[in-house]
C-alpha positions as CSV (number, residue, x, y, z in Angstrom):
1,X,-19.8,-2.4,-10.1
2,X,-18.8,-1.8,-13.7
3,X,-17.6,1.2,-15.5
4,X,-17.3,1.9,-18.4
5,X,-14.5,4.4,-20.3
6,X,-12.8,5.4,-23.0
7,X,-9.4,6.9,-22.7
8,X,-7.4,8.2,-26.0
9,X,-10.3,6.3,-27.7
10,X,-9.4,2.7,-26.6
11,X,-12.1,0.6,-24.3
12,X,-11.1,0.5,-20.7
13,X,-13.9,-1.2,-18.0
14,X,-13.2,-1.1,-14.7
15,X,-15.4,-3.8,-13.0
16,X,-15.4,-5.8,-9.2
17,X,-12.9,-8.4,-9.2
18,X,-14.0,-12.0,-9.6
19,X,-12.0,-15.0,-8.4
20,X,-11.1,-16.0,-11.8
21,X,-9.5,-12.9,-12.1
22,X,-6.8,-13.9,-9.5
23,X,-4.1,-14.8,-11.9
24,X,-4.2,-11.6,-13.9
25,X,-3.9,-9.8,-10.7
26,X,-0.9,-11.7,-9.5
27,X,0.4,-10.8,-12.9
28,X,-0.3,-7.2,-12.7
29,X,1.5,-7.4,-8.9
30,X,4.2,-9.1,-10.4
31,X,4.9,-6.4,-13.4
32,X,4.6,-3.8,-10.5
33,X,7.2,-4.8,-8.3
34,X,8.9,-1.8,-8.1
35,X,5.6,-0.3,-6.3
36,X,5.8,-3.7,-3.7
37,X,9.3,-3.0,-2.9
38,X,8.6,0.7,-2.2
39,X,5.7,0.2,-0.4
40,X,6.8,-3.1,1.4
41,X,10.8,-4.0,1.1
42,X,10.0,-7.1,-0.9
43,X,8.5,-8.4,-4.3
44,X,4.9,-9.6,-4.6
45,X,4.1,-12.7,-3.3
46,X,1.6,-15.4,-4.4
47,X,-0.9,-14.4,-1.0
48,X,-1.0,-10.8,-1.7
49,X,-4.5,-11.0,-3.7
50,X,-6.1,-13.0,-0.9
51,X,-4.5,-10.8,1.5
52,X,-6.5,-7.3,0.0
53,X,-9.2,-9.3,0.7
54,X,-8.8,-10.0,4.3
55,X,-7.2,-6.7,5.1
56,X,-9.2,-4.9,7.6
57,X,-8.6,-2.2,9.8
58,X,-10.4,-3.0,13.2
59,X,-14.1,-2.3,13.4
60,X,-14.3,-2.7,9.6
61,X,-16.1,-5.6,7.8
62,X,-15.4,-7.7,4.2
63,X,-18.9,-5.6,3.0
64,X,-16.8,-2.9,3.9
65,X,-14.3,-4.1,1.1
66,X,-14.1,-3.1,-3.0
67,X,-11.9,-5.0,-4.7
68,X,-11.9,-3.5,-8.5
69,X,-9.3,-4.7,-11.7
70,X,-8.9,-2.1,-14.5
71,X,-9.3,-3.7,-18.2
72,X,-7.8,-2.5,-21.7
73,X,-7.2,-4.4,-24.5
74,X,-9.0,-6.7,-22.6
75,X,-6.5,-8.0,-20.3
76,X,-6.4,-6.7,-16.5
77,X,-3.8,-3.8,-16.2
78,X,-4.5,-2.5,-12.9
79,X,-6.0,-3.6,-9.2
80,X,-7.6,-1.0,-7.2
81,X,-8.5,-1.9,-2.9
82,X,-10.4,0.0,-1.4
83,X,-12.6,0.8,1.5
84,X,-16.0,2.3,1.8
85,X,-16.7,5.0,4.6
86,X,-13.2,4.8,5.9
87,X,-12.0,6.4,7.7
88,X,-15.2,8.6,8.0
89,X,-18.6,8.0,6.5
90,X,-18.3,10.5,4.0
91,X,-14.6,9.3,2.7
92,X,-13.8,6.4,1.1
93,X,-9.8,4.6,1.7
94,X,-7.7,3.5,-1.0
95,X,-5.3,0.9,0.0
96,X,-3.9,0.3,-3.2
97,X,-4.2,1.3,-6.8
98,X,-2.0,-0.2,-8.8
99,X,-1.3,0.1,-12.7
100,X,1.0,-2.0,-14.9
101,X,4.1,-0.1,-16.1
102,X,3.7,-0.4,-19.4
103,X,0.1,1.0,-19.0
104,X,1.3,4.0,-17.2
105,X,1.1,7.6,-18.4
106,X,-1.2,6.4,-20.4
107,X,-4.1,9.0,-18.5
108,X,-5.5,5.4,-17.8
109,X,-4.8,5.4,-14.2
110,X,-6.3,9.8,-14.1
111,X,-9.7,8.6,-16.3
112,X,-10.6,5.8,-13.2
113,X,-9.6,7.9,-10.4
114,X,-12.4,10.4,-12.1
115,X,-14.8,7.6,-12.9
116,X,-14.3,5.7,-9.2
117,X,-15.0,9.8,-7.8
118,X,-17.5,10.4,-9.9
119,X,-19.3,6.9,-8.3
120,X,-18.2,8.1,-5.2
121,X,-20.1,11.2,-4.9
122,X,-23.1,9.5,-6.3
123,X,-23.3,8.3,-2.9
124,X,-22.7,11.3,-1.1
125,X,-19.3,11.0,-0.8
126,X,-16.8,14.0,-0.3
127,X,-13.2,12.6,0.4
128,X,-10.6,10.1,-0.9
129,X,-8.4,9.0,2.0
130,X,-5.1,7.3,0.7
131,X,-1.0,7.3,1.5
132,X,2.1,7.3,-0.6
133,X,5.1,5.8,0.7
134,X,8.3,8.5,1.5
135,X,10.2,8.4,-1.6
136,X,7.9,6.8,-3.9
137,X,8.0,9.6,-6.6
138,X,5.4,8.3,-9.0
139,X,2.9,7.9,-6.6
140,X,3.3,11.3,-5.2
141,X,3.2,13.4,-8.7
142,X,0.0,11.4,-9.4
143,X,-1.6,11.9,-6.3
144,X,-0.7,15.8,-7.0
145,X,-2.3,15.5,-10.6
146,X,-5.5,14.3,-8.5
147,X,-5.3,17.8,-6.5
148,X,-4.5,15.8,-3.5
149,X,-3.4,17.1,0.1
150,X,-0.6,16.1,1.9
151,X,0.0,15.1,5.5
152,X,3.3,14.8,6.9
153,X,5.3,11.3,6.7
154,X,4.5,9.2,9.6
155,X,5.8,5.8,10.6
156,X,2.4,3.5,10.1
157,X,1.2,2.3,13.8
158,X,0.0,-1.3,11.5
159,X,-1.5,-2.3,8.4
160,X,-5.2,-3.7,9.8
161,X,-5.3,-7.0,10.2
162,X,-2.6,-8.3,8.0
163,X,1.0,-9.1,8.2
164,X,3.6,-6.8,7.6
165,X,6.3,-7.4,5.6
166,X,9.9,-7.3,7.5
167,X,10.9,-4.1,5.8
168,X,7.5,-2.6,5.9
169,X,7.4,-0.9,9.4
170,X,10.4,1.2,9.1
171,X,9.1,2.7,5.8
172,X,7.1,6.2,6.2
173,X,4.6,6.8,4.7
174,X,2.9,10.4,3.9
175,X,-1.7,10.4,3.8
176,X,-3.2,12.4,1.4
177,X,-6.6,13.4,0.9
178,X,-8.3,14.3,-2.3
179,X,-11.7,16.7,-2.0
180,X,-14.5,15.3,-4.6
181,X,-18.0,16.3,-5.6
């Protein structure tokens, strides 16, 4: 997949993630630590791009996977995981979509979430399935900027197939869905 965009008039691509992108992703994971320790209790570690690879929930395969990075000024700024038809045919999951902070409020993170809907519904599509975790304020006003619905918080019953951090299963976290098409 590659898209392309122009927010504010500056080039931004937003492309599947190749393996030689890896250390620009642990880069962007390591600007955005204040999302990992929301989300998980701890920084990012060096595993965590091989680990949205491998993350499945059960019944789910690595086709199943898209792994996207966000490019401006042509260096990667953001990270996007998600999951097709989960967790219904029609809806597609995001795991995690992540922006460097000094690339946020920027409207870079509002035009990809339009351009990734805008794919999505190309293939019949009708639902974005994601979570913020309780408390994590930045991720909650964006979601509403989206026109997202909220769930109430619930304690996660597991992440998939991966590990979860020692902090991570006490931390609630709230689903939200967002209507496209």
């Amino acid at each position: 997949m590659r898209i392309d965009l122009f927010v504010d008039g500056h080039p931004v691509v937003i492309r599947d993630l190749e393996p030689a992108d890896e250390p620009a992703v642990l880069a962007v994971f390591a600007a955005s630590d204040d999302w990992f320790l929301a989300a998980t209790g701890q920084p990012s570690a060096p595993g965590d791009v091989q680990s949205a690879y491998y993350s499945l929930p059960e019944g789910y395969d690595f086709e199943d996977k898209v792994l996207l990075v966000i490019e401006a000024a042509r260096e990667v700024v953001g990270f996007v995981d998600a999951l097709r038809q989960y967790p219904h045919i029609a809806s597609v999951g995001i795991g995690t979509f992540l922006i460097r902070p000094e690339y946020r409020r920027l409207g870079i993170g509002r035009a990809v979430a339009a351009a990734l809907s805008a794919a999505a519904v190309e293939q019949d599509i009708v639902q974005i399935s994601t979570h913020v975790v309780e408390g994590w304020v930045p991720g909650r006003k964006f979601l509403a900027t989206l026109g997202a619905t909220f769930s109430p918080p619930a304690v996660p019953g597991g992440a998939g197939n991966r590990t979860v951090g020692p902090h991570e299963s006490a931390r609630k976290v709230i689903p939200a869905t967002i209507a496209i098409g």
